[in-house]
C-alpha positions as CSV (number, residue, x, y, z in Angstrom):
1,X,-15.2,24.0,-46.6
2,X,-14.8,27.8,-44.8
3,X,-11.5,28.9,-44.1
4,X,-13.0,28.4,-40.3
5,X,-13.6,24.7,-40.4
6,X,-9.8,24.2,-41.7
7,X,-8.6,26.4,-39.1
8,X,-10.3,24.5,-36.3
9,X,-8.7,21.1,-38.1
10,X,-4.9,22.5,-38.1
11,X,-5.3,23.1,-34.6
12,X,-7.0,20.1,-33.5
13,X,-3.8,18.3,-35.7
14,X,-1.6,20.8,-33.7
15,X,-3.3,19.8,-30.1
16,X,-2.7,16.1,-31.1
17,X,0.7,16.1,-32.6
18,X,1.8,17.8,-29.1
19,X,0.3,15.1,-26.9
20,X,1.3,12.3,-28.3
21,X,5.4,13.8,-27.6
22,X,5.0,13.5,-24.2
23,X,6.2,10.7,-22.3
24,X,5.1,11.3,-19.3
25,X,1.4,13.3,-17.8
26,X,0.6,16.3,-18.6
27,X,-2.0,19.2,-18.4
28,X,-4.3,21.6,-20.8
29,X,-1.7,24.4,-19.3
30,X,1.5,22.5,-20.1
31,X,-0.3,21.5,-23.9
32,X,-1.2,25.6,-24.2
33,X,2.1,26.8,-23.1
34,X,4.2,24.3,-25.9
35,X,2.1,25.1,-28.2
36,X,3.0,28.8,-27.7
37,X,-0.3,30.2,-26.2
38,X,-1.5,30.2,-30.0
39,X,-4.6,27.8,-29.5
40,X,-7.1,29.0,-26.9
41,X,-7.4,26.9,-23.5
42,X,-11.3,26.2,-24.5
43,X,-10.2,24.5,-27.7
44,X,-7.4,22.4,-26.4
45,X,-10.0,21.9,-23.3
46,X,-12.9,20.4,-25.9
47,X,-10.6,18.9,-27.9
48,X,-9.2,16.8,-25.1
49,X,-12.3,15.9,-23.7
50,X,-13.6,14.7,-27.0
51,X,-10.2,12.5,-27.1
52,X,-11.0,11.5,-23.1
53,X,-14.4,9.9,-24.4
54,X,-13.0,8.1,-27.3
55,X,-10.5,6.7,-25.2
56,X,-7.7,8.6,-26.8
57,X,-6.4,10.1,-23.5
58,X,-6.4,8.6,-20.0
59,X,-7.6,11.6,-17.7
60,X,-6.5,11.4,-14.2
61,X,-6.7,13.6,-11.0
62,X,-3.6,13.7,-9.0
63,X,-2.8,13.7,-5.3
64,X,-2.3,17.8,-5.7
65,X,-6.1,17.6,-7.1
66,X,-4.3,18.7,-10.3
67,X,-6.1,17.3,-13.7
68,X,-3.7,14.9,-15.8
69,X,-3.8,13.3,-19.0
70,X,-1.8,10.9,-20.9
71,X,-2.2,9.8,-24.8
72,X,-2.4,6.0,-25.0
73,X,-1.2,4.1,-28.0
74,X,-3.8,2.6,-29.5
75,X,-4.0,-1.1,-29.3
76,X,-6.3,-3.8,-31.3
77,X,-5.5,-6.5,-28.7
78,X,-8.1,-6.4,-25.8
79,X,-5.8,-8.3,-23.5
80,X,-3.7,-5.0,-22.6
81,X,-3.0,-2.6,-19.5
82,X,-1.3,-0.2,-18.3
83,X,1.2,0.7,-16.0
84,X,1.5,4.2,-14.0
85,X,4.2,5.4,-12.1
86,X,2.9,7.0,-8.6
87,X,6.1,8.9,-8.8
88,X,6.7,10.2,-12.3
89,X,3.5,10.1,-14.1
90,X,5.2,7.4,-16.7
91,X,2.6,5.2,-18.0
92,X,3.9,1.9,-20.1
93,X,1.2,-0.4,-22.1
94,X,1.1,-3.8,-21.2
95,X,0.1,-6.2,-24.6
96,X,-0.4,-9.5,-21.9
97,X,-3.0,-11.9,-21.5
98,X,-2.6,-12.5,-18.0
99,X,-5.2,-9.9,-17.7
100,X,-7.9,-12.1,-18.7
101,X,-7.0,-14.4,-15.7
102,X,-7.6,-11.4,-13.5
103,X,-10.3,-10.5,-15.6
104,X,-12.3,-13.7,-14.5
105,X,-11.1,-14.1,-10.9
106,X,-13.1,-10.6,-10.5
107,X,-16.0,-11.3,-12.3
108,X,-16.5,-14.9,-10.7
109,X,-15.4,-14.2,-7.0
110,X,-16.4,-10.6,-7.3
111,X,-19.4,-10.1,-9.9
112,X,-17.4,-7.0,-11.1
113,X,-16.8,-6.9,-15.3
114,X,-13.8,-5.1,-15.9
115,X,-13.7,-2.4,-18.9
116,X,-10.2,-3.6,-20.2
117,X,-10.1,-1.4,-22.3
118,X,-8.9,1.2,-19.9
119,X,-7.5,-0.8,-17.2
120,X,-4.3,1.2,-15.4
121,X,-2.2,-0.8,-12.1
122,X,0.0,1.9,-10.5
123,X,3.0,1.9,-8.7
124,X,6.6,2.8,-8.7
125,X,8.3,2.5,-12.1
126,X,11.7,0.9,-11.9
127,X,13.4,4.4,-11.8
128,X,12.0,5.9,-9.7
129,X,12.5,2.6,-7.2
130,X,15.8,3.0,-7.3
131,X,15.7,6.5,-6.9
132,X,14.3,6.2,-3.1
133,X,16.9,2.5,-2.8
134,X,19.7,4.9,-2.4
C-alpha cells in the first residue's frame, strides 16, 4: 500500500471519528471547519455521500434549504425509528416494535411498503417544548 492510499484512510477515520461526536445535525462546512480546514471539502463531501448510501448518515434538507446530516447508530433490530426535533436538529433512535403495527396499517390500507430501515417522525423534542411553554 502507497503512502496515498493510507493517507486517504486516516482522513476518512478523521471524517468519521468527527461525525459521530455530534449530537445534534450538522453540515460538510461545520465537519471541515472542526476538523481544522485540513481535509478538503470534496473528500469530506464523497466521503459522506458514500456514508449517505450505506445508510451511515441520514441526509436531510432543512427549511433554510441548508443540507444536514446526522450519523445514526447502527442497529441490528429492524423494528427501530427515529425521532427528529423540528427545533434543534436532535435525532433519538427508537429500538420499538410498535413500528411494525404502523408498518402494516400502511401497507394494507395504503399499498405503501415502508423502508424501516430509515424511518424518521419529527417534531418537537421535549426541550425544546418546554422552551416555547414558557
Amino acid at each position: 500500500m502507497n503512502r496515498s492510499s493510507q493517507y486517504k484512510t486516516k482522513q476518512k477515520e478523521q471524517i468519521l471519528e468527527m461525525i459521530k461526536t455530534y449530537n445534534n445535525e450538522f453540515t460538510i462546512k461545520d465537519v471541515y471547519i472542526s476538523l481544522n480546514k485540513e481535509i478538503g471539502l470534496t473528500t469530506i463531501y464523497r466521503f459522506i455521500d458514500k456514508l449517505v448510501k450505506e445508510g451511515q448518515v441520514n441526509k436531510n434538507i432543512g427549511k433554510d434549504n441548508i443540507t444536514y446530516y446526522q450519523y445514526l447508530e447502527s442497529c441490528s433490530s429492524e423494528n427501530h425509528f427515529f425521532l427528529k426535533c423540528d427545533i434543534c436538529g436532535y435525532m433519538e433512535h427508537v429500538d420499538c416494535n410498535c413500528i411494525n403495527e404502523l408498518s402494516n396499517h400502511i401497507n394494507k390500507n395504503h399499498k405503501f411498503n415502508l423502508n424501516k430501515k430509515n424511518i424518521i417522525i419529527n417534531g418537537i423534542c421535549n426541550k425544546c417544548g418546554k422552551k416555547y411553554e414558557k
